[in-house]
GURO-911749 format. One line per field, with one value per residue: residue in one letter; residue number from 0; x, y, z of N, C-alpha, C, O in turn. Coordinates in nm, 2 decimals. Layout:
BEGIN
rest = c(a_...)
nr = c(NUM_...)
neast = c(X_...)
nnorth = c(Y_...)
nup = c(Z_...)
caeast = c(X_...)
canorth = c(Y_...)
caup = c(Z_...)
ceast = c(X_...)
cnorth = c(Y_...)
cup = c(Z_...)
oeast = c(X_...)
onorth = c(Y_...)
oup = c(Z_...)
***
This chain:
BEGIN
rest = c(x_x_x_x_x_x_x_x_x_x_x_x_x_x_x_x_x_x_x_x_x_x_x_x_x_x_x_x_x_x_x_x_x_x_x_x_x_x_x_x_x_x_x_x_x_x_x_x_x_x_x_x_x_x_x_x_x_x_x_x_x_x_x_x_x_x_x_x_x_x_x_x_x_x_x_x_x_x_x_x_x_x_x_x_x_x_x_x_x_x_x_x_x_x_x_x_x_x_x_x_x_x_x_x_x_x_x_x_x_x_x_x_x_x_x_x_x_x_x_x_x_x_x_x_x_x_x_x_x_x_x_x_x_x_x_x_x_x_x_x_x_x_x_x_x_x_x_x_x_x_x_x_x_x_x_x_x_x_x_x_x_x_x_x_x_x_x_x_x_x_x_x_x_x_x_x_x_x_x_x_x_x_x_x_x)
nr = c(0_1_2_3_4_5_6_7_8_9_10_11_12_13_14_15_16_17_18_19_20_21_22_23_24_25_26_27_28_29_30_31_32_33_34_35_36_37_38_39_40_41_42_43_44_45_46_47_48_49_50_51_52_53_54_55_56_57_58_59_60_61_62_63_64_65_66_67_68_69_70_71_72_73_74_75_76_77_78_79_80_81_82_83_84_85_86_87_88_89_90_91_92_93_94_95_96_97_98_99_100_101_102_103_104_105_106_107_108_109_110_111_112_113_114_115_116_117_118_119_120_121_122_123_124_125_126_127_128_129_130_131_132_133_134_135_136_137_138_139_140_141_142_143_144_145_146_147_148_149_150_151_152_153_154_155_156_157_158_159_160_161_162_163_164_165_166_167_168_169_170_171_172_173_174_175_176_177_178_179_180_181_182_183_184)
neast = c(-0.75_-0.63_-0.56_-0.47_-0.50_-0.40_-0.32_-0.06_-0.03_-0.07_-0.06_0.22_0.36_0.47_0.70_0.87_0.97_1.34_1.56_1.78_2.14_2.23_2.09_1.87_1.49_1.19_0.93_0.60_0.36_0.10_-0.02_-0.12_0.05_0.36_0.58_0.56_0.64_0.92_0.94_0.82_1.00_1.14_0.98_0.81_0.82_0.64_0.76_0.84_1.07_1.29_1.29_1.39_1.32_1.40_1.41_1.49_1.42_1.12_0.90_1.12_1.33_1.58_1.61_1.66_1.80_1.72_1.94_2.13_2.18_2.25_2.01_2.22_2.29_2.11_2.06_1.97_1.81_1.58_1.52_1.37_1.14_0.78_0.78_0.62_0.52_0.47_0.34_0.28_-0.03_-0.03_0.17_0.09_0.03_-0.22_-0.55_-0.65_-0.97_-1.29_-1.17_-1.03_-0.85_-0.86_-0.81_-0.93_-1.18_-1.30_-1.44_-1.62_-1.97_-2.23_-2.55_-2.85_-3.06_-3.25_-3.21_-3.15_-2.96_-2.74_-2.52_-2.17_-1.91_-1.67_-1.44_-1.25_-1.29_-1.06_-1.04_-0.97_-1.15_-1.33_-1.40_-1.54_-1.78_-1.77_-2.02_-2.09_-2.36_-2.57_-2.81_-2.77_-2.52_-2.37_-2.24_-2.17_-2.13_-1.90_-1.99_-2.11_-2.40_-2.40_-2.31_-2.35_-2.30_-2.00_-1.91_-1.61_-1.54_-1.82_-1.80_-1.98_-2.10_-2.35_-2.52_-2.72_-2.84_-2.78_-3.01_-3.21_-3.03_-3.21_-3.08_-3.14_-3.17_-2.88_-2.55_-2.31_-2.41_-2.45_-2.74_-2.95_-2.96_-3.18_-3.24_-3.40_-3.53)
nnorth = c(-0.53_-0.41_-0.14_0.10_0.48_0.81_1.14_1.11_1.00_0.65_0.38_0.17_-0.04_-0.08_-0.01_-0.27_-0.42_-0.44_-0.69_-0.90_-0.82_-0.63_-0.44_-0.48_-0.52_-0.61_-0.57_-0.46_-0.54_-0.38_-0.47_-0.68_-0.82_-0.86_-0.80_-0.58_-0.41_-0.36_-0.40_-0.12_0.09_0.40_0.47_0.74_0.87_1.00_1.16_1.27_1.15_0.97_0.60_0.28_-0.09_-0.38_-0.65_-0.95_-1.15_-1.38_-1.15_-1.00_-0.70_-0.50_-0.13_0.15_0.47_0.77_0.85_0.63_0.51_0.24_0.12_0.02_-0.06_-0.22_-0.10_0.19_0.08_0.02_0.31_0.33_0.20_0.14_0.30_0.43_0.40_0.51_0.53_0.70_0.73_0.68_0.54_0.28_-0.02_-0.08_-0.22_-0.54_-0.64_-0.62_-0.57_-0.39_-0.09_0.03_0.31_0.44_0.35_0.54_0.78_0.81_0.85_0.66_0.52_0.42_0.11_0.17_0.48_0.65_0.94_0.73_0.87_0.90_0.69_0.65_0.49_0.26_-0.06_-0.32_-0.62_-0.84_-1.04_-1.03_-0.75_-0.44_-0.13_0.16_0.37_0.76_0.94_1.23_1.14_0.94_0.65_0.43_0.08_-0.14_-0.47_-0.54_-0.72_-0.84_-0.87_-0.70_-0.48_-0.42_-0.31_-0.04_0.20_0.36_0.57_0.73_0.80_0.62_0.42_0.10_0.03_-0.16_-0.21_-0.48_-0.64_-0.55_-0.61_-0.64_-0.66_-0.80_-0.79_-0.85_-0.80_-0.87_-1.07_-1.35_-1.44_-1.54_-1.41_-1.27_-1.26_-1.06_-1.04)
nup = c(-1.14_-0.79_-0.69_-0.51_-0.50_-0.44_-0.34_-0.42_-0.66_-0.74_-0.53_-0.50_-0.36_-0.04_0.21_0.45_0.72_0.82_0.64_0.66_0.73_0.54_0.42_0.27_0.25_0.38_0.13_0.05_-0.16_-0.30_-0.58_-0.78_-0.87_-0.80_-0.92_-1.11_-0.93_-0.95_-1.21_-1.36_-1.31_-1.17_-0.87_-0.68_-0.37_-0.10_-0.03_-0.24_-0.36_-0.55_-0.62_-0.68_-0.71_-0.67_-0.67_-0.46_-0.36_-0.30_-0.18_-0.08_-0.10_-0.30_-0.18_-0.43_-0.48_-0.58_-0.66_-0.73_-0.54_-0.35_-0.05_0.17_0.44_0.76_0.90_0.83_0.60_0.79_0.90_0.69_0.73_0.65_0.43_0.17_-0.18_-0.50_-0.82_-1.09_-1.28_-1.56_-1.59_-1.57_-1.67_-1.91_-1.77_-1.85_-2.00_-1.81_-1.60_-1.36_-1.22_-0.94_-0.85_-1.12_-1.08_-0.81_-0.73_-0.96_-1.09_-0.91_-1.01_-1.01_-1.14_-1.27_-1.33_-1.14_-0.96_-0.75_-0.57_-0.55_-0.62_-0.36_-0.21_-0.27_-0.10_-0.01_0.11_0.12_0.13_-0.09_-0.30_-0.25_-0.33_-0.14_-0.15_-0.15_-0.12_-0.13_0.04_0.16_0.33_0.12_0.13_-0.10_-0.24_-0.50_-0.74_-1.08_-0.95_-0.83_-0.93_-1.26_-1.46_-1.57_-1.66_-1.80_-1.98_-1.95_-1.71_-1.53_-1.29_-1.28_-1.01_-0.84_-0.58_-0.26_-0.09_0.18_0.52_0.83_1.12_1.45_1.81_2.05_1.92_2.05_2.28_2.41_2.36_2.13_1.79_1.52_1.20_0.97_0.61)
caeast = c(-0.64_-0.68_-0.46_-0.50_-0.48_-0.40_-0.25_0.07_-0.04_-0.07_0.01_0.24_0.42_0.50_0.85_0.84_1.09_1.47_1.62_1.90_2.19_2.28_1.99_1.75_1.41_1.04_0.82_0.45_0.34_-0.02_-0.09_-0.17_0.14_0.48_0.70_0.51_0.70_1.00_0.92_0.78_1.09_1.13_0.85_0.78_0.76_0.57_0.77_0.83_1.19_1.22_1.34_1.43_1.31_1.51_1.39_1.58_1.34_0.97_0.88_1.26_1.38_1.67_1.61_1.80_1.73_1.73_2.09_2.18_2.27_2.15_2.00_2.33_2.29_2.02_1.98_1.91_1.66_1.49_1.46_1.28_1.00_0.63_0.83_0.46_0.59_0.36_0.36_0.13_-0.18_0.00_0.28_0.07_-0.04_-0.39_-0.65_-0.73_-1.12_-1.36_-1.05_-1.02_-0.76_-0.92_-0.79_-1.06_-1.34_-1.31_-1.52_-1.74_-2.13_-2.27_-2.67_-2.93_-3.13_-3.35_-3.12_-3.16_-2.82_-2.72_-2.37_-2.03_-1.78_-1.61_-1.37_-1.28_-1.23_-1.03_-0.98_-0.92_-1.27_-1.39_-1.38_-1.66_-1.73_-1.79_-2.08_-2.17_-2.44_-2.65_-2.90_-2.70_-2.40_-2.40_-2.11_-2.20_-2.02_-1.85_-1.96_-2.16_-2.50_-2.48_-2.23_-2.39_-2.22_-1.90_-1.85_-1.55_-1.61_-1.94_-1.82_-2.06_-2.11_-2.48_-2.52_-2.82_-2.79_-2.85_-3.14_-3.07_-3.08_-3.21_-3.05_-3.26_-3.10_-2.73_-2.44_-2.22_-2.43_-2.48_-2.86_-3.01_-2.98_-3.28_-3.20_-3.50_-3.51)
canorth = c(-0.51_-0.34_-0.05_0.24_0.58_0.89_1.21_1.12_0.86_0.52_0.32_0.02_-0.09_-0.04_-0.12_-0.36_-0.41_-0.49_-0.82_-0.97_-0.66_-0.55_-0.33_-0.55_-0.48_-0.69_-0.55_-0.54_-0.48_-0.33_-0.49_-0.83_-0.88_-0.77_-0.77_-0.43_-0.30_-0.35_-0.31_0.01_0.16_0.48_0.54_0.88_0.85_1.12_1.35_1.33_1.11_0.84_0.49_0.18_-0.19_-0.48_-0.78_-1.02_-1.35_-1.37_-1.02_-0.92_-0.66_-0.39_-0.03_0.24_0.58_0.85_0.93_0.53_0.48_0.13_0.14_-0.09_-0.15_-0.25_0.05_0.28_0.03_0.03_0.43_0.35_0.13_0.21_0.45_0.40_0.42_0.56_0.55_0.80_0.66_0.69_0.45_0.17_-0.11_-0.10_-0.31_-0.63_-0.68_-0.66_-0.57_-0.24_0.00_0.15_0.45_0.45_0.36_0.62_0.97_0.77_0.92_0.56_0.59_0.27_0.12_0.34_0.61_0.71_0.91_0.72_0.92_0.94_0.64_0.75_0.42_0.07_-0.20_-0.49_-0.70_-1.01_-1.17_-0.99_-0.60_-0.39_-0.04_0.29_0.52_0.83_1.03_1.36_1.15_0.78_0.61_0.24_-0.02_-0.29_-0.57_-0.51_-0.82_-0.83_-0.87_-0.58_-0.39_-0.46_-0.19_0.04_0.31_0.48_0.71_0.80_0.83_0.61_0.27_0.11_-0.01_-0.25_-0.24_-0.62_-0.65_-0.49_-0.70_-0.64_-0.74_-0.79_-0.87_-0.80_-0.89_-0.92_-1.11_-1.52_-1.49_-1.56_-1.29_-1.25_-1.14_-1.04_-0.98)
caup = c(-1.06_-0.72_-0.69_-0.45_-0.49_-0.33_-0.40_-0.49_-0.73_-0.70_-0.46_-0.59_-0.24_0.12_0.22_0.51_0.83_0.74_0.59_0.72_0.77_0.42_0.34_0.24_0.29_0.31_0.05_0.03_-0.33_-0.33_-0.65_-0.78_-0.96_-0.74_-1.04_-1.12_-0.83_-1.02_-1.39_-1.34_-1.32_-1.09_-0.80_-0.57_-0.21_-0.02_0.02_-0.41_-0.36_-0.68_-0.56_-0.73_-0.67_-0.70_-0.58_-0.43_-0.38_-0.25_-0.10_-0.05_-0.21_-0.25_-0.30_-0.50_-0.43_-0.70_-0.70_-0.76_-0.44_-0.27_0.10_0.18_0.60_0.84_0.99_0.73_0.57_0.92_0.87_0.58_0.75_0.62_0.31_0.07_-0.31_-0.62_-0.95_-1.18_-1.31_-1.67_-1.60_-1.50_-1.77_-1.93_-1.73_-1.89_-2.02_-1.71_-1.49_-1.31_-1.14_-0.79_-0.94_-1.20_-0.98_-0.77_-0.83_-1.07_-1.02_-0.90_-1.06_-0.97_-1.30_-1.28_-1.33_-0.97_-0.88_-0.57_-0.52_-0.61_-0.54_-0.25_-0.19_-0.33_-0.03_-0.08_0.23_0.05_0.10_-0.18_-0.31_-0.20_-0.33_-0.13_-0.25_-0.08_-0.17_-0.06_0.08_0.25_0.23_0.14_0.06_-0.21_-0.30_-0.65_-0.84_-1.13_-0.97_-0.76_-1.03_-1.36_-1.60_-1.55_-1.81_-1.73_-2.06_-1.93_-1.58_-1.38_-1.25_-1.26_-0.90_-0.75_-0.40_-0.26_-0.05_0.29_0.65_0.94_1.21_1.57_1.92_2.08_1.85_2.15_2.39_2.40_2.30_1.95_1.69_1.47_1.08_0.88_0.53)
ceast = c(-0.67_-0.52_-0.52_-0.48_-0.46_-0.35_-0.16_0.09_-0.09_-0.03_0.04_0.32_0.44_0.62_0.80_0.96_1.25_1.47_1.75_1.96_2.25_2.16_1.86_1.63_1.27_0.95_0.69_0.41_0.16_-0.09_-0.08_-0.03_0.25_0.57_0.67_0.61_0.85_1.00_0.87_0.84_1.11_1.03_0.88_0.76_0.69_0.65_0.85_1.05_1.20_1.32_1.30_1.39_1.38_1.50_1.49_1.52_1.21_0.95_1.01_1.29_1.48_1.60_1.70_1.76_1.77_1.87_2.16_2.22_2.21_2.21_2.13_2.32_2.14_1.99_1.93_1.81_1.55_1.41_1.33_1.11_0.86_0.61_0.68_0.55_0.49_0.41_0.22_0.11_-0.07_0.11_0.24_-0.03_-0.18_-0.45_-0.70_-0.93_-1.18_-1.26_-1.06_-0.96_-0.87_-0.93_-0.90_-1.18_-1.40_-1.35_-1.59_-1.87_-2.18_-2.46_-2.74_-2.94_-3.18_-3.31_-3.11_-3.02_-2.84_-2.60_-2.25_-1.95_-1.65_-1.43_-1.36_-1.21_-1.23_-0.94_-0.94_-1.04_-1.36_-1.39_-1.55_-1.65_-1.83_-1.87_-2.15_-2.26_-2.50_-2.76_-2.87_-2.54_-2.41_-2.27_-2.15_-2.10_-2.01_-1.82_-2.03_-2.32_-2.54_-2.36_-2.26_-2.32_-2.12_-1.87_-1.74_-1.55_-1.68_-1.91_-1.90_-2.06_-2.26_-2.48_-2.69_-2.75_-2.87_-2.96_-3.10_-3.16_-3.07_-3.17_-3.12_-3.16_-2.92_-2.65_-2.36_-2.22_-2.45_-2.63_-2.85_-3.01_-3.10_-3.25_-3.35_-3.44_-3.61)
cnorth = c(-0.42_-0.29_0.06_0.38_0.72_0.99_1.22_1.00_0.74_0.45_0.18_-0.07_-0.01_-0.11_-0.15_-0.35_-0.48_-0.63_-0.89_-0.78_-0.56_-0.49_-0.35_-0.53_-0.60_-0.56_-0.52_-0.49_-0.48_-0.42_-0.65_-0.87_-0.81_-0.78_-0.62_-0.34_-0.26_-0.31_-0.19_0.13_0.26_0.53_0.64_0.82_0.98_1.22_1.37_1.29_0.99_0.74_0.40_0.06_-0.28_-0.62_-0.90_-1.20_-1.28_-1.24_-0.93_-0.87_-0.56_-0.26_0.06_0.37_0.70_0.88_0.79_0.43_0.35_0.13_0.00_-0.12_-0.11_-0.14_0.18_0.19_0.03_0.18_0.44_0.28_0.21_0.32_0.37_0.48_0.42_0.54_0.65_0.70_0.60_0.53_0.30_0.13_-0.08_-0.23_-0.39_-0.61_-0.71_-0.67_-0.39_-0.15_0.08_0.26_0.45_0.47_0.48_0.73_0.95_0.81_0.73_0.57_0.42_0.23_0.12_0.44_0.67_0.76_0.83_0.79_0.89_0.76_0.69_0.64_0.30_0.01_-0.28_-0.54_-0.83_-1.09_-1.12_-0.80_-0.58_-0.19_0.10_0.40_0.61_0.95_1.19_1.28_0.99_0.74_0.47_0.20_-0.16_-0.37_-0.57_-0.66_-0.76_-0.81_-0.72_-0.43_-0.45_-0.39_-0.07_0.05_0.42_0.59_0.81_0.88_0.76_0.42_0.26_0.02_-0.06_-0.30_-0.43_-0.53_-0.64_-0.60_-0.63_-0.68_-0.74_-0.87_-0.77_-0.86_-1.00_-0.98_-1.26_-1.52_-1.49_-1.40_-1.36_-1.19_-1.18_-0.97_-0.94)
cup = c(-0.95_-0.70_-0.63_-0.52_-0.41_-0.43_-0.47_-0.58_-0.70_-0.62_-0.50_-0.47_-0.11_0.18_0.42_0.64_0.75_0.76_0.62_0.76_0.64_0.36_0.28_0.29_0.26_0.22_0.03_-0.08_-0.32_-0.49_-0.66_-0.85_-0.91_-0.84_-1.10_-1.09_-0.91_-1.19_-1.46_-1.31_-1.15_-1.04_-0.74_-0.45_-0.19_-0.02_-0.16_-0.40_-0.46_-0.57_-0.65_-0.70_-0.73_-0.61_-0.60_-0.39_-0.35_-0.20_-0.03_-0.13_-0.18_-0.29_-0.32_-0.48_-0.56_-0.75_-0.75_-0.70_-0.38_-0.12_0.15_0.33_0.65_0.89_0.90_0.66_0.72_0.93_0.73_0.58_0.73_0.50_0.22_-0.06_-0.39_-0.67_-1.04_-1.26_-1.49_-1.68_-1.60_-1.64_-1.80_-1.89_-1.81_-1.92_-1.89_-1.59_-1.46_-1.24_-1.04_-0.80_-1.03_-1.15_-0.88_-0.81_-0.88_-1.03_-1.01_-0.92_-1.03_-1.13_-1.33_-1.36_-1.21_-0.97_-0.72_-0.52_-0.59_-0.52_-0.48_-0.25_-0.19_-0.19_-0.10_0.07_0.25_0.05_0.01_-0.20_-0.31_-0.27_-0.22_-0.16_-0.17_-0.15_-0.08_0.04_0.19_0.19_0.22_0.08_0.01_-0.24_-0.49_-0.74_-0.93_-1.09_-0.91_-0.87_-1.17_-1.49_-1.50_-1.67_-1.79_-1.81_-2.01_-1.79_-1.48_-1.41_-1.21_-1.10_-0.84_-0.62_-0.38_-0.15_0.11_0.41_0.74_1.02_1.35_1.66_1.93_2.04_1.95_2.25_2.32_2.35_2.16_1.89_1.57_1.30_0.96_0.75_0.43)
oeast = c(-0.75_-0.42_-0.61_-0.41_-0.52_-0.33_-0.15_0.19_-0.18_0.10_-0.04_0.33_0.42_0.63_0.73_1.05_1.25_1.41_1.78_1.90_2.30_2.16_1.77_1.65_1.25_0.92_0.66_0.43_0.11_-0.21_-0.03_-0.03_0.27_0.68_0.77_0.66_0.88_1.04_0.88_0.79_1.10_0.98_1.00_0.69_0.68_0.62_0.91_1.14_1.11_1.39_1.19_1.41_1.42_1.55_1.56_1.57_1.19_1.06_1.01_1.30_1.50_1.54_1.81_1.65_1.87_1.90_2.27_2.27_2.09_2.32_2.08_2.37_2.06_1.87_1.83_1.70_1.43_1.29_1.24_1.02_0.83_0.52_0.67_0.61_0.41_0.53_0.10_0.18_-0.06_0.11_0.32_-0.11_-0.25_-0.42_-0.80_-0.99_-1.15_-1.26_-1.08_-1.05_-0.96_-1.03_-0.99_-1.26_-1.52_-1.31_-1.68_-1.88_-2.16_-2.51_-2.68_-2.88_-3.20_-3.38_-3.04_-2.94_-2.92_-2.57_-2.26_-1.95_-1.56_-1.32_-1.44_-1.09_-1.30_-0.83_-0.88_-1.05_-1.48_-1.37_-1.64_-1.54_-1.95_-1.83_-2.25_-2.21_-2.46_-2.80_-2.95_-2.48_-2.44_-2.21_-2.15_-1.99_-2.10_-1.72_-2.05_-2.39_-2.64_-2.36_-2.19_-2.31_-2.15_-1.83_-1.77_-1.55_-1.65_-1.97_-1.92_-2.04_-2.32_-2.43_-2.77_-2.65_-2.96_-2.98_-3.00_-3.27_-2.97_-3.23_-3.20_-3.10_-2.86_-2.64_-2.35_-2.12_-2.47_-2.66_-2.77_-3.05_-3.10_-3.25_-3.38_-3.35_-3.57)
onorth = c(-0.33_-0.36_0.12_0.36_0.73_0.98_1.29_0.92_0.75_0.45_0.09_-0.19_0.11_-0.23_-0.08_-0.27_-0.55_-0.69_-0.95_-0.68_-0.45_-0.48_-0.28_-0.50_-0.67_-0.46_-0.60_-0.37_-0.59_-0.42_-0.72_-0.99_-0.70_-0.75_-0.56_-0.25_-0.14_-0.21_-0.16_0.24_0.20_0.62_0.65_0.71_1.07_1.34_1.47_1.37_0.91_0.77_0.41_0.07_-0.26_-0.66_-0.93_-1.31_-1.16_-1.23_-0.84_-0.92_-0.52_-0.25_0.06_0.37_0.67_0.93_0.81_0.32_0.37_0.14_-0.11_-0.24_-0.02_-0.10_0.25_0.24_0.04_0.20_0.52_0.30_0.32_0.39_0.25_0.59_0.32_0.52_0.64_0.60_0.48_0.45_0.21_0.19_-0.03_-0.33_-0.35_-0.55_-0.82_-0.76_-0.30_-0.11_0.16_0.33_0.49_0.56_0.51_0.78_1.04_0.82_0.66_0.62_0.31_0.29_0.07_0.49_0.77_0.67_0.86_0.75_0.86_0.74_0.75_0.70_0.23_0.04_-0.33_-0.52_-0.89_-1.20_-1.15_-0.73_-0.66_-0.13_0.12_0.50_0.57_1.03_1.22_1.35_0.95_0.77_0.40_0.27_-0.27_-0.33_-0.59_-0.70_-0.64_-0.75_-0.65_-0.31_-0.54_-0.43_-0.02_-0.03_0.53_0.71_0.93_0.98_0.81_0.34_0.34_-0.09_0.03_-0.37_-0.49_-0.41_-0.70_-0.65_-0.55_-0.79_-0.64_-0.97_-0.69_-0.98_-1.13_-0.99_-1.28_-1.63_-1.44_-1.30_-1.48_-1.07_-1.29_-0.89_-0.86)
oup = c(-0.99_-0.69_-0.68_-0.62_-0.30_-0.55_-0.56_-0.58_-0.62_-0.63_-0.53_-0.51_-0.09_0.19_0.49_0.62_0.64_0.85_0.52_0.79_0.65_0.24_0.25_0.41_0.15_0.28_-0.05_-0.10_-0.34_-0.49_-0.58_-0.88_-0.97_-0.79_-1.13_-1.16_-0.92_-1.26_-1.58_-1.29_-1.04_-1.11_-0.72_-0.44_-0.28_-0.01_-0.19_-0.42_-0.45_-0.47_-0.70_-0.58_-0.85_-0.51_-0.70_-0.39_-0.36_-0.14_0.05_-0.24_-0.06_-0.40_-0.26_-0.44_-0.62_-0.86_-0.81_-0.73_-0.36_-0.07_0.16_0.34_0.61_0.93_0.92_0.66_0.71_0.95_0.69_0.50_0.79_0.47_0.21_-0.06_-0.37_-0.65_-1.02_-1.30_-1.51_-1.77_-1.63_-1.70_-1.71_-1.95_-1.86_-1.83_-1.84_-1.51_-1.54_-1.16_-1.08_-0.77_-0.96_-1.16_-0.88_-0.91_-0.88_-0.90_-1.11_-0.83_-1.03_-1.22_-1.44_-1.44_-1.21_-0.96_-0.62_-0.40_-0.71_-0.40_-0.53_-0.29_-0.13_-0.17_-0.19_0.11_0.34_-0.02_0.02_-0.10_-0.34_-0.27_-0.23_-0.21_-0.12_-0.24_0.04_0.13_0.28_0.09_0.32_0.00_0.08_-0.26_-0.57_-0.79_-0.92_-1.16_-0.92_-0.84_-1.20_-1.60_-1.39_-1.75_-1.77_-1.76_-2.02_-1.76_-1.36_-1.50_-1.13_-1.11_-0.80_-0.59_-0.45_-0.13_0.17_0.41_0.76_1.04_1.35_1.63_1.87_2.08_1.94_2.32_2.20_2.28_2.09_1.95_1.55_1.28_0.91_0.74_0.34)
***
């Protein structure tokens, strides 16, 4: 499951521009499964305010605000555009077999297999054409693609993730000009 993190937890949505005029709001649910957003009871915003989801069809939803109260007009959901909603690590389902919260990943000591440290995972991308992870070290920073060939073991016990970098390209020539590019490998 790809799930952000940050200070203030998790990140489980990002409320979206208003929905018709009754308060309604679009949605974007950070994780792979937007019923989360809801079943998850009461989230934090940033500034540590709980709030309610209540969806209302496909990526529409109402919310409730700590005191019970629902954002009821257009303009007050409009105040709320870009509000980012957490949940603590604790609240959130246990990861399926060979499944993994971004949360987790993150911090892990990333070691070759060798044992080589290569660094600390810094930050999980997920841009939709596949998750990539982040590893900076004392000595480079590289971003691997987080499959199996180039992520072969994650121990979150242990703390580390075994990481084979693929096989790096050279590139030769000007990206941005009409001639031929050149990629050695």
């Amino acid at each position: 499951m790809s799930v952000p993190a940050s200070q203030h937890g998790v990140l489980i949505a990002t409320v979206g521009r208003p929905h018709g005029v009754r308060g309604l709001v679009r949605l974007h649910a950070a994780t792979e499964d937007a019923a989360l957003a809801e079943a998850l009871g009461p989230l934090r915003d940033e500034q540590g305010r709980m709030w309610r989801v209540e969806w209302r069809g496909a990526g529409i939803a109402a919310l409730v605000d700590g005191n019970g109260s629902v954002v009821s007009d257009r303009d007050e959901a409009a105040k709320l555009v870009n509000l980012k909603l957490f949940a603590a690590r604790d609240q959130l389902p246990e990861a399926e077999e060979d499944e993994f919260y971004h949360v987790d990943l993150v911090g892990l000591r990333a070691i070759s297999a060798q044992g080589e440290e290569l660094g600390v995972v810094k930050l999980v991308h997920d841009y939709g054409a596949g998750v990539s992870l982040e590893i900076v070290g004392a000595a480079r920073e590289m971003i691997v693609p987080f499959t199996v060939a180039c992520v072969p073991e994650i121990d979150l016990a242990g703390g580390t993730v075994t990481v084979i970098p693929p096989a790096e390209i050279e590139v030769e020539g000007d990206l941005s000009a009409d001639e031929s590019v050149t990629v050695r490998q």
